[in-house]
MARBA-3410 file (N, C-alpha, C, O; in Angstrom, 1 decimal):
68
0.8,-1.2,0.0,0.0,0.0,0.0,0.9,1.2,0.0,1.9,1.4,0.7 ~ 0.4,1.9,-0.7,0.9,3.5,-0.9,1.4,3.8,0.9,1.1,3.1,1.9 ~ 2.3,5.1,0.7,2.2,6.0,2.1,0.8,6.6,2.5,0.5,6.6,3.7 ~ 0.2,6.8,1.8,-1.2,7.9,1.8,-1.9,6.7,2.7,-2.2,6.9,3.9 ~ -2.1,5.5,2.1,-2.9,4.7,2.2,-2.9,4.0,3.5,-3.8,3.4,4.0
-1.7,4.2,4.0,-1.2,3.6,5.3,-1.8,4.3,6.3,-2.7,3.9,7.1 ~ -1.2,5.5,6.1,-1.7,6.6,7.0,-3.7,6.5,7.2,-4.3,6.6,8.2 ~ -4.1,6.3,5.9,-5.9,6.1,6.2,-6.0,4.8,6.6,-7.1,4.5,7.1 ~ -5.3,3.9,6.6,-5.4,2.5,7.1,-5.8,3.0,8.8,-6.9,2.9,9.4 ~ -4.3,3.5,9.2,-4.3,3.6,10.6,-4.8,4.7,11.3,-4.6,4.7,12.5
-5.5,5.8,10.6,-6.3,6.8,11.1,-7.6,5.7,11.2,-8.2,5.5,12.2 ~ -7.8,5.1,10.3,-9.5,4.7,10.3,-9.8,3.6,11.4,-10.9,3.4,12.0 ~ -8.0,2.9,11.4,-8.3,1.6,12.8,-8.2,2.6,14.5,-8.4,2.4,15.7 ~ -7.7,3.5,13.9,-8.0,4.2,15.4,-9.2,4.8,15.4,-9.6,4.9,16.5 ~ -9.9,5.1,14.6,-10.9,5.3,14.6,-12.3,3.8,15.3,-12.9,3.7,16.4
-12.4,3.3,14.5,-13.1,1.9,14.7,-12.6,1.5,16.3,-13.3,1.5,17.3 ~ -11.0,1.4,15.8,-11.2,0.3,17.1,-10.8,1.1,18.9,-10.8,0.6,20.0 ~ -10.5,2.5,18.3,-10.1,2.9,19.7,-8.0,2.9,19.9,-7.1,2.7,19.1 ~ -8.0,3.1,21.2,-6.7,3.0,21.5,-6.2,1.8,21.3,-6.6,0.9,22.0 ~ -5.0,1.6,20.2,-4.4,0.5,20.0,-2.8,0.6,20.2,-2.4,1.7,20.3
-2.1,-0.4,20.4,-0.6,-0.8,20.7,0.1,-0.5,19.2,-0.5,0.1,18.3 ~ 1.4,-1.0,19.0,2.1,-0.3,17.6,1.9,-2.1,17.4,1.5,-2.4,16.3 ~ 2.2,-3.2,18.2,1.9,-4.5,17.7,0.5,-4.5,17.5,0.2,-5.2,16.5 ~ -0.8,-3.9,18.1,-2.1,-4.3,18.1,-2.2,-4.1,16.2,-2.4,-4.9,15.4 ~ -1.9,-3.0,16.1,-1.9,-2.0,14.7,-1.1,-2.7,14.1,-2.1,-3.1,13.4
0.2,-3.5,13.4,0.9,-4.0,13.3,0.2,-5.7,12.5,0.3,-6.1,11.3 ~ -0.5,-6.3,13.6,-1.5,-7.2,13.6,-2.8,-7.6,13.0,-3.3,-8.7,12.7 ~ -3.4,-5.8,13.1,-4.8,-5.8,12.2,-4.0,-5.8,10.7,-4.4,-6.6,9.8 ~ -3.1,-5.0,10.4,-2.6,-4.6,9.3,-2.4,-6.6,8.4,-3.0,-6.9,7.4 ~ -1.4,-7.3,9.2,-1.4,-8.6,8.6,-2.3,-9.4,8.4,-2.4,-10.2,7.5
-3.0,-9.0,9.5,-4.5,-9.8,8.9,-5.3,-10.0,7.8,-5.7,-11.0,7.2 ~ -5.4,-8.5,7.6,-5.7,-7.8,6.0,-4.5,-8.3,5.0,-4.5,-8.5,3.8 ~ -3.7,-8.5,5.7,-2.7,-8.7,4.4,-2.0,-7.7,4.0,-1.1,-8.0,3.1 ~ -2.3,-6.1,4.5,-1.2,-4.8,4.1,-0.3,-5.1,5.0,-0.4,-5.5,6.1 ~ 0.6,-4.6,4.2,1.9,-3.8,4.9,2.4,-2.4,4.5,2.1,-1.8,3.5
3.1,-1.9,5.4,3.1,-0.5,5.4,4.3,0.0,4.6,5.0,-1.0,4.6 ~ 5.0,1.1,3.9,6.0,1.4,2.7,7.1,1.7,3.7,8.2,1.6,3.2 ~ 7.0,2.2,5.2,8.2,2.5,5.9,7.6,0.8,7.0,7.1,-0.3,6.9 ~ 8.2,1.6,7.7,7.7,0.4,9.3,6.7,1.4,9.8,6.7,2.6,9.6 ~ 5.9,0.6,10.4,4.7,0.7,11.0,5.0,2.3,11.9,4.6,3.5,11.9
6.2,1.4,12.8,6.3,2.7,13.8,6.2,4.3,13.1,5.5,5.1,13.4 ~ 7.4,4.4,11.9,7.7,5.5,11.4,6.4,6.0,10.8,6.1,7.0,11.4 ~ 5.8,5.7,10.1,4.2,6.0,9.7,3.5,6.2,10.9,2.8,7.2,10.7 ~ 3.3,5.4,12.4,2.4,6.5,13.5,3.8,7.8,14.0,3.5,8.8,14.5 ~ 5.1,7.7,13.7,5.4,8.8,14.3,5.1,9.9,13.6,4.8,11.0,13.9
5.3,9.3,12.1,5.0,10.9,11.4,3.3,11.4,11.7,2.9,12.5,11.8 ~ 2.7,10.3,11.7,1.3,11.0,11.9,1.3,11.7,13.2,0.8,12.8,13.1 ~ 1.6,11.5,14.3,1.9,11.9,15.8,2.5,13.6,15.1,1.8,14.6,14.8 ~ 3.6,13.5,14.9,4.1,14.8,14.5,3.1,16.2,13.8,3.2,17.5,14.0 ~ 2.4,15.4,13.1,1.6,15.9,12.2,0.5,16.4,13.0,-0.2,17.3,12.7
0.4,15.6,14.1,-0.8,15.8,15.0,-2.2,15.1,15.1,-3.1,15.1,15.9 ~ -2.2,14.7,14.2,-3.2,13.9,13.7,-3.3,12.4,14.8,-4.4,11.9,15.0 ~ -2.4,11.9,15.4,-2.8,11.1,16.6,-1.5,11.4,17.6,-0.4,11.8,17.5 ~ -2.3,10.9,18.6,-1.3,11.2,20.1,-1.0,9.5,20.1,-1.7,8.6,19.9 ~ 0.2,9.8,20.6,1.2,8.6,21.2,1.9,8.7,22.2,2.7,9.6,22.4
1.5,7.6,23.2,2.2,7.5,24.7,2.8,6.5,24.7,2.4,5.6,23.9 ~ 4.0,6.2,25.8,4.7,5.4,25.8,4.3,4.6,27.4,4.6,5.0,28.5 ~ 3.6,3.5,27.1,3.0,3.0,28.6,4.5,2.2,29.2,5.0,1.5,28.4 ~ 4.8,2.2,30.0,5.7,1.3,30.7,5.5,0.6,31.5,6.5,0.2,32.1 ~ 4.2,0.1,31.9,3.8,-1.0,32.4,3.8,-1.9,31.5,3.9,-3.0,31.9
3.6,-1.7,30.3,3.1,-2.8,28.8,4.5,-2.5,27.8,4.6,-2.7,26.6 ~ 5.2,-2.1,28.5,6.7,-1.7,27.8,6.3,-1.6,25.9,6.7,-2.6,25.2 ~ 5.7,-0.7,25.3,5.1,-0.3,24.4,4.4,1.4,24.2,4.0,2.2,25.0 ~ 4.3,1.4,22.3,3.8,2.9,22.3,2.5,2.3,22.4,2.3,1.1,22.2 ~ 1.3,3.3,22.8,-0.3,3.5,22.8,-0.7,4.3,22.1,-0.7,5.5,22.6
-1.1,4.0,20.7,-1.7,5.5,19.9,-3.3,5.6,20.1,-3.9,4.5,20.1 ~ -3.9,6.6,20.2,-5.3,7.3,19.9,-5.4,8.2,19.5,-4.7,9.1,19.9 ~ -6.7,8.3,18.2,-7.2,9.7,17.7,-7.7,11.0,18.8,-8.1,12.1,18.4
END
């Protein structure tokens, strides 16, 4: 899948499904069978940057948590 397309992949699964992990996101993505043109991560950091979703880093679950 395109860059563009990535980025609406993982706006729309945060949308649907709520707060997900970068493996939760990662996992929906294989399911479907996409994969992403960079790594996963770098596609939510750029969107984070962009502002378009927030990302925390939980350390109880040693992992990022993105939500719209």
């Amino acid at each position: 899948m395109s860059y563009d397309e990535a980025e609406d992949f993982v706006l729309d699964l945060l949308k649907e499904k709520g707060e997900l992990t970068t493996g939760d996101i990662e996992d929906y993505a294989r399911t479907l069978g996409k994969t992403c043109p960079d790594k996963t991560i770098l596609v939510l950091t750029k969107l984070r940057a962009k502002g378009q979703i927030l990302g925390d880093f939980d350390i109880s679950r040693r992992t990022w948590v993105w939500k719209i």
